[in-house]
ZAMARGU-4260 file (C-alpha; in steps of 0.2 Angstrom, whole numbers, plus 5000, padded with zeros to 4 digits):
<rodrens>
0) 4905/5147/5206 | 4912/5131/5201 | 4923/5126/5188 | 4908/5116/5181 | 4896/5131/5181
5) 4908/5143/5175 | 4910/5131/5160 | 4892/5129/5158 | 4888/5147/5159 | 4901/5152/5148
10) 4895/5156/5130 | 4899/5142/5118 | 4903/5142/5098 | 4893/5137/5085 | 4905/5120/5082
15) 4903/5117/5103 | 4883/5119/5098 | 4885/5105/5085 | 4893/5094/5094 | 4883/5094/5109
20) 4867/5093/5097 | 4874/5077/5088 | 4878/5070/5103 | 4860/5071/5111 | 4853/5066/5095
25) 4864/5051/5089 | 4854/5039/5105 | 4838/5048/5104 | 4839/5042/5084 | 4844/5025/5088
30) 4828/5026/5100 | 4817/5033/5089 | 4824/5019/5073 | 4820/5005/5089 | 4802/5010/5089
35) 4799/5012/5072 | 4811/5000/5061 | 4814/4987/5071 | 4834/4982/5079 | 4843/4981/5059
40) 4837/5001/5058 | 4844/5003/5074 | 4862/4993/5072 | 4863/5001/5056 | 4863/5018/5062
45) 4873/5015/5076 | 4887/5007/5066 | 4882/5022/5055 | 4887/5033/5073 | 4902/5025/5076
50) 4909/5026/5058 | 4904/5042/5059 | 4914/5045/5074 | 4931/5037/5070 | 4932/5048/5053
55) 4928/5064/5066 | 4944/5056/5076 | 4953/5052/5061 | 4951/5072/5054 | 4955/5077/5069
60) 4974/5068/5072 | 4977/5063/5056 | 4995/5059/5057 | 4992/5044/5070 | 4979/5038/5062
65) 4989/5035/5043 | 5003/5027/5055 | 4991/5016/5063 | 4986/5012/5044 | 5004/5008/5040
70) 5004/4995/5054 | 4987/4989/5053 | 4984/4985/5035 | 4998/4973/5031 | 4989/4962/5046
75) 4975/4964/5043 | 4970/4950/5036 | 4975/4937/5048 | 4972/4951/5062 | 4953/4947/5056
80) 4951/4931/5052 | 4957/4929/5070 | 4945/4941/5078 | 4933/4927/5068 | 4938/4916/5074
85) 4937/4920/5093 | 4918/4924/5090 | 4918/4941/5080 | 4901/4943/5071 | 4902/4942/5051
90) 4896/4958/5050 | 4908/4968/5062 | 4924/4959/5055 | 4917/4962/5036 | 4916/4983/5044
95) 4934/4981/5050 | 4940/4976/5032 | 4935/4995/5030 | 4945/5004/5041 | 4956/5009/5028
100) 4942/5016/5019 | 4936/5028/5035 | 4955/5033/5037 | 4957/5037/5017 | 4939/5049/5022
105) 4946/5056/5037 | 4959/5062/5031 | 4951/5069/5015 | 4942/5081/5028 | 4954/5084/5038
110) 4965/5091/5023 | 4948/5102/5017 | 4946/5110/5033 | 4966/5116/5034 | 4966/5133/5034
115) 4985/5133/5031 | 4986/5119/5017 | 4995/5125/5003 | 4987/5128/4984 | 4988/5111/4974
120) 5004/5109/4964 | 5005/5102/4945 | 5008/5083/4956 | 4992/5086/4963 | 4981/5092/4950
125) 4988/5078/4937 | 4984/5065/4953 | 4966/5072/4953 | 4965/5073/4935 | 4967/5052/4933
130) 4954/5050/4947 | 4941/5060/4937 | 4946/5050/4921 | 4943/5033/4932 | 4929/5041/4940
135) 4923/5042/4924 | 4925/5024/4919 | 4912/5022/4933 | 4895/5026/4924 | 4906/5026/4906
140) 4896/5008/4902 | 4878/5015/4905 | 4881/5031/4891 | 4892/5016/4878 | 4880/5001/4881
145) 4892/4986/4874 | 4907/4993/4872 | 4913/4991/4888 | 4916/4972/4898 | 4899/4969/4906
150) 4902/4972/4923 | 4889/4977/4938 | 4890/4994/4946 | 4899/4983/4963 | 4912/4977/4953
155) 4915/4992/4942 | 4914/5004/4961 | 4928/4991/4969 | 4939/4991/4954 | 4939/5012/4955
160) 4945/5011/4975 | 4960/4998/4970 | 4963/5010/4956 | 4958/5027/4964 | 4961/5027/4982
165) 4978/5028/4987 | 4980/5042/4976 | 4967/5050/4986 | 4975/5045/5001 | 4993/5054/4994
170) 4984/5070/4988 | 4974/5073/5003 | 4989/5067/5016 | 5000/5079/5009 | 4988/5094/5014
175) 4982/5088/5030 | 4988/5094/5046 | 5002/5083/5055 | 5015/5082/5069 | 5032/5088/5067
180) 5036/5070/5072 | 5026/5063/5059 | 5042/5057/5050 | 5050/5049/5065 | 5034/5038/5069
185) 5032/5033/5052 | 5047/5028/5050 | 5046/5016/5066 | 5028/5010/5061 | 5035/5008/5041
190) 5050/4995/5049 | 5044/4989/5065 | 5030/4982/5056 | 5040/4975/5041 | 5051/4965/5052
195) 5034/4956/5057 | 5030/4953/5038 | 5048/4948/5036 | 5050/4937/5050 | 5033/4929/5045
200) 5041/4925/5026 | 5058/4918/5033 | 5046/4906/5044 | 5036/4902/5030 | 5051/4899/5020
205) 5061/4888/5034 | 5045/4879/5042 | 5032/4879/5030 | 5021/4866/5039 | 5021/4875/5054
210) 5016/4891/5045 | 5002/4883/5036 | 4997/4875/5052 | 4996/4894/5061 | 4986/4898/5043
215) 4973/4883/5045 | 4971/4880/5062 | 4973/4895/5071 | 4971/4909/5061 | 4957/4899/5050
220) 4961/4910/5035 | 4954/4901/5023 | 4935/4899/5035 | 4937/4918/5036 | 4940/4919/5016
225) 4925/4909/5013 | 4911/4915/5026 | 4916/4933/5028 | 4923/4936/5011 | 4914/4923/5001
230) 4930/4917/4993 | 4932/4899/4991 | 4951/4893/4995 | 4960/4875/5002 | 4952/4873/5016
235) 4967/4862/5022 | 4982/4873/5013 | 4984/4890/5014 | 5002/4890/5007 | 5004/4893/4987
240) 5014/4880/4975 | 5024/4880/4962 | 5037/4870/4953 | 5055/4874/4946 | 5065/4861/4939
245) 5052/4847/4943 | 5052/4850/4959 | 5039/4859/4970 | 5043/4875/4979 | 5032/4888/4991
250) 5031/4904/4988 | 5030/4911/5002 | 5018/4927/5006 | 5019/4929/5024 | 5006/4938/5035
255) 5001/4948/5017 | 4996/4931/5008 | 5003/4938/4992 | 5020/4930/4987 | 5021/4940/4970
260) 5019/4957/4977 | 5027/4954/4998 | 5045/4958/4992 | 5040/4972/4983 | 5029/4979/4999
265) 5046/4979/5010 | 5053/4991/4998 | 5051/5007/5008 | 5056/4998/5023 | 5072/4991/5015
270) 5076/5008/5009 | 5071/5013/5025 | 5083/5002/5034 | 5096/5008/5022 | 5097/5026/5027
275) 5100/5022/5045 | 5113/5011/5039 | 5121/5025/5031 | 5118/5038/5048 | 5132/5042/5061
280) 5128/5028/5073 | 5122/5011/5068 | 5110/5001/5081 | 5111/4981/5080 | 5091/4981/5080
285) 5093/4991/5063 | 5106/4979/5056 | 5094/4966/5062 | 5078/4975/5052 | 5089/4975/5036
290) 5096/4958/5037 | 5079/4951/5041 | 5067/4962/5027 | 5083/4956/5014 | 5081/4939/5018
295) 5064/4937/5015 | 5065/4948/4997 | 5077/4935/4993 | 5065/4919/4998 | 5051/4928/4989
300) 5058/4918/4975 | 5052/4935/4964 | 5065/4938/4951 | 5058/4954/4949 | 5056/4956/4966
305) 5074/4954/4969 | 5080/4962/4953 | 5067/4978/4959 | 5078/4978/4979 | 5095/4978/4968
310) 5088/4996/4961 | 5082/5000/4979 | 5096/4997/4984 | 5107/5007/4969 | 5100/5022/4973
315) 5098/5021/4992 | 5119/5020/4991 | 5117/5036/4977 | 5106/5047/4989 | 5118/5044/5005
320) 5136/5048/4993 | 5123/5064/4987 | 5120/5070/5005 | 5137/5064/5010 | 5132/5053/5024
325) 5143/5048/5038 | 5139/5029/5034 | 5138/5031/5016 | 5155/5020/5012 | 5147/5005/5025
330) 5132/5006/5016 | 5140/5001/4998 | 5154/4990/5009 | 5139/4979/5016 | 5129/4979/5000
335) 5145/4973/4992 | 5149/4960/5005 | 5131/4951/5003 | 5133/4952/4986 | 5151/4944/4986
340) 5144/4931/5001 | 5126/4927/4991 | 5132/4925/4973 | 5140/4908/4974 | 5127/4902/4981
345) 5114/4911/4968 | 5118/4896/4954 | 5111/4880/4968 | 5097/4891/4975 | 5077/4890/4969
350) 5080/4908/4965 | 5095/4905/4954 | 5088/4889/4945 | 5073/4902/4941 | 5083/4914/4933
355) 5097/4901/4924 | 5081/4894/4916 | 5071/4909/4912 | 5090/4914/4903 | 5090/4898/4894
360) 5072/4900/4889 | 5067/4882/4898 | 5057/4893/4911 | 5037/4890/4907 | 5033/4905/4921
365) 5044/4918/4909 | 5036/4912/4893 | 5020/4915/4901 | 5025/4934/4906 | 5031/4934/4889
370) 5016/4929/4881 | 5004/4939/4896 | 5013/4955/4891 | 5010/4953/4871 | 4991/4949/4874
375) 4991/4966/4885 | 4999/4976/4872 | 4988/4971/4858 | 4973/4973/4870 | 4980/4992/4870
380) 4979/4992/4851 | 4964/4985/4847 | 4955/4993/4863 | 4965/5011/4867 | 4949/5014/4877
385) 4952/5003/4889 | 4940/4985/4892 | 4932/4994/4909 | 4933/4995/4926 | 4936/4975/4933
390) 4947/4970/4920 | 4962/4969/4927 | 4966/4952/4936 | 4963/4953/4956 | 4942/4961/4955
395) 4942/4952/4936 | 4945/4936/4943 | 4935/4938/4957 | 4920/4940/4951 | 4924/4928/4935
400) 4924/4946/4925 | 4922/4942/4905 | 4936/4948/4895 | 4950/4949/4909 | 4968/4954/4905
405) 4983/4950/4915 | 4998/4958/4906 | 5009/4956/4921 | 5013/4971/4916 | 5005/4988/4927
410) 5007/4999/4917 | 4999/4989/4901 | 4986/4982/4913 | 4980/4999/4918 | 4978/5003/4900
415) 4971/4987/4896 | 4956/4991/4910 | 4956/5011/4907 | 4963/5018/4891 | 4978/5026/4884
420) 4974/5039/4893 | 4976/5034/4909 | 4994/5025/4906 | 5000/5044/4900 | 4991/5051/4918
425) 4998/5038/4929 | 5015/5039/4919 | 5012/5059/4923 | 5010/5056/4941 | 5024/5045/4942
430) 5037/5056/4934 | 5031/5069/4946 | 5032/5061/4959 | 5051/5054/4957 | 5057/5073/4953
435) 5048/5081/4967 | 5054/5066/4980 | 5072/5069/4972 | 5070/5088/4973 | 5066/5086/4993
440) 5080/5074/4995 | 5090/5090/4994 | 5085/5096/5011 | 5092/5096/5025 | 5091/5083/5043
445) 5079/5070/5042 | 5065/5076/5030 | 5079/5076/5016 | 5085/5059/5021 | 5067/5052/5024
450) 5063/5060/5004 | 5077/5051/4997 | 5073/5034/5004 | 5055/5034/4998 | 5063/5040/4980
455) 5075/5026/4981 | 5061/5014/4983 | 5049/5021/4971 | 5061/5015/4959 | 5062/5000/4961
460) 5043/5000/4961 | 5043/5006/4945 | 5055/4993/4937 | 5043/4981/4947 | 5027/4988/4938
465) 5034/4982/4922 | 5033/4964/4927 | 5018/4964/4939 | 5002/4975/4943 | 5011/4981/4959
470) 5000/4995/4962 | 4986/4982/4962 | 4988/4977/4979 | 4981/4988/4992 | 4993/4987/5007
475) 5008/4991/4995 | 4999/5006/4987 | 4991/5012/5003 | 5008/5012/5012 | 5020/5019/4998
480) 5009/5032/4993 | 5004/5038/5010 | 5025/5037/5015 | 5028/5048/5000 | 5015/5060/5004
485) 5023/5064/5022 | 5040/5065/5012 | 5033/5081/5002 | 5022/5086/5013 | 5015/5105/5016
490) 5026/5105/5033 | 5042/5106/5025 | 5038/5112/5008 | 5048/5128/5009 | 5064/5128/4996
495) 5079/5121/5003 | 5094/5136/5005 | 5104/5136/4989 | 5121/5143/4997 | 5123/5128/5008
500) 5123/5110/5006 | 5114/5097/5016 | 5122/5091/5032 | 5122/5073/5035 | 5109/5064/5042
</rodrens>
């Protein structure tokens, strides 16, 4: 009997049974919807088939398919509006903005169907606890007619995943089945693909013409913005202005398109690239990663940005002198040096005139963020409730929401959009989140180091969220939260041993 036969003889189990049935049955049904509906049935259950199938793939090896998230997302948007360009149907582009969202399900399941997952810590259960509250902000409108910010159910449902989906992500990541490499290849994807961001800043910065040519003409950013996303932009500038001093600046946002919140995405990165700086052996194309993701904090023009890299890079220099890492001295030797070789030049820089003026109060930007964070705090007062789902700038200015607050302030805006209660949950999470990282950061090899990089970064995103609504942008969330969830994942939860300290990395 052949190998064929013997496998077809050979009894199967009710999940080989399933998958044989679906697999008959997913052309017969596009068949069938053919004959009856007409071609849309049929392309939509096929795209339903295929959707379908990538979350069954995604479940299955979930680890690759978060670290092809890390490297996909922060491209996405040009990766797209190129895939337009070339011929891409609306439709099929439009369904490739929502790979993140298939990934985000994928690895809900996969972490369900882990037999070996462990119970949900207090992190987890406070993390699910804020989803259910903003959840809850969903359908809150239709039981409190009037209370609430008029908003459809559209806006209200995309507001909840800005809000409510990397938290998922992080819950479910940590329970799902991955690779003891995990660590290692995230931490290649986190970099490699930060240097591209990077590198696309620094361009931006030192040929902004050329950039805005690769926007327009190649690329055709803003056609994609305004046929596939229905958002009207410049059709002939994708760059953003400003002005300090009476004179014009860019602010430059790279592949990402977001100068206020790029720098604060290369965060983990940076910290990243710091604890290799402070390993045994030091490899030019990580001197080269650091150099390049600092630069391009620094032409980000972001005071709070660059202020929120300083913290990074404070506690990055803390965690390697904790662990007692080889490279711990060069670390603080070469953050000192580009202090030393920077700050002269701070006071005649676009960045330095920006913070001289917003010193001597002549900036109009900081009077603004002055005035945008008393507006949210007394929208807090007068509305501990929250104003609903959509509120916050981003989805509130979108869709031209009524009653939209921009605090510049996360932590504010958040309350502003969903109560008090979910500043104290989120607050929770946080808090958590920092203590259990620095906990991990304690162990041992790479997972300690790894652990103490992502704490180092997440405060400096903290300090960022008191300025901006950080969390507000998807990429950064998405890969912060899923990078901190491989740092304390079930893998290497046990206690680290007490009689001995960490080596170093």
């Amino acid at each position: 009997m052949t190998a064929v036969t013997e496998r077809l003889a050979r009894p199967r189990s009710d999940s080989d049974i399933a998958r044989y049935a679906l697999t008959a049955l997913v052309p017969v049904g596009v068949l069938v919807a053919i004959l009856a509906g007409g071609a849309r049935v049929a392309e939509a259950l096929l795209a339903a088939a295929v959707a379908g199938g990538f979350v069954a793939l995604v479940a299955r090896k979930p680890g690759p398919a978060v670290v092809g998230l890390l490297v996909w997302q922060p491209v996405s948007l040009v990766a797209l509006a190129l895939l337009f360009r070339l011929g891409a149907p609306a439709t099929g582009v439009r369904a490739l903005g929502s790979v993140r969202d298939l990934v985000v399900l994928g690895v809900v399941i996969a972490a369900l169907f882990n037999r070996r997952r462990r119970p949900l810590d207090l992190l987890d259960k406070v993390a699910i606890a804020l989803v259910a509250v903003l959840s809850f902000y969903v359908v809150l409108p239709y039981a409190a007619p009037g209370v609430f910010a008029g908003t459809t159910l559209h806006v209200r449902a995309l507001a909840w995943r800005i809000d409510t989906e990397y938290l998922v992500l992080f819950v479910a990541l940590r329970h799902a089945p991955v690779s003891a490499r995990i660590l290692r290849n995230a931490t290649k994807a986190a970099i490699g693909v930060a240097v591209v961001v990077a590198t696309g800043a620094l361009v931006e910065f030192i040929a902004s013409d050329a950039w805005n040519s690769f926007l327009v003409s190649v690329a055709q950013v803003p056609v994609y913005k305004l046929q596939v996303l229905h958002v009207a932009t410049d059709p002939s500038d994708a760059l953003v202005h400003g002005v300090v001093a009476g004179h014009a600046i860019i602010r430059v946002g790279s592949v990402l398109l977001s100068p206020l919140t790029l720098g604060f995405y290369l965060y983990a990165a940076w910290a990243l690239t710091l604890r290799l700086l402070s390993g045994r052996r030091v490899r030019p194309g990580v001197v080269f990663a650091a150099v390049a993701i600092g630069g391009a904090i620094l032409v980000t023009l972001t005071r709070s940005a660059v202020f929120g890299a300083l913290v990074v890079a404070v506690f990055s220099v803390g965690v390697a002198a904790s662990r007692r890492s080889s490279g711990r001295i060069r670390v603080g030797g070469l953050l000192v040096a580009a202090a030393l070789l920077f700050a002269p030049l701070a006071g005649s820089t676009t960045l330095g005139q920006r913070t001289t003026e917003a010193v001597t109060g002549a900036d109009v930007s900081a009077q603004g963020h002055l005035d945008a964070v008393r507006a949210g705090f007394e929208t807090l007062v007068h509305h501990p409730a929250g104003l609903g789902l959509g509120t916050q700038p981003g989805i509130g200015e979108r869709f031209s929401v009524r009653g939209t607050v921009t605090a510049e302030d996360y932590y504010l805006g958040l309350g502003d959009e969903a109560g008090v209660q979910s500043v104290v949950l989120f607050v929770g999470v946080y808090v958590l989140l920092l203590l259990e990282l620095r906990r991990r950061s304690r162990s041992p090899g790479a997972v300690g180091s790894f652990s103490g990089a992502i704490w180092a970064a997440g405060w400096g995103l903290a300090a960022g969220a008191l300025f901006l609504h950080v969390w507000l942008d998807v990429t950064l969330a998405l890969s912060f939260w899923a990078l901190a969830a491989l740092a304390l994942h079930d893998r290497w939860a046990a206690d680290p041993p007490r009689s001995r300290r960490p080596g170093p990395v």
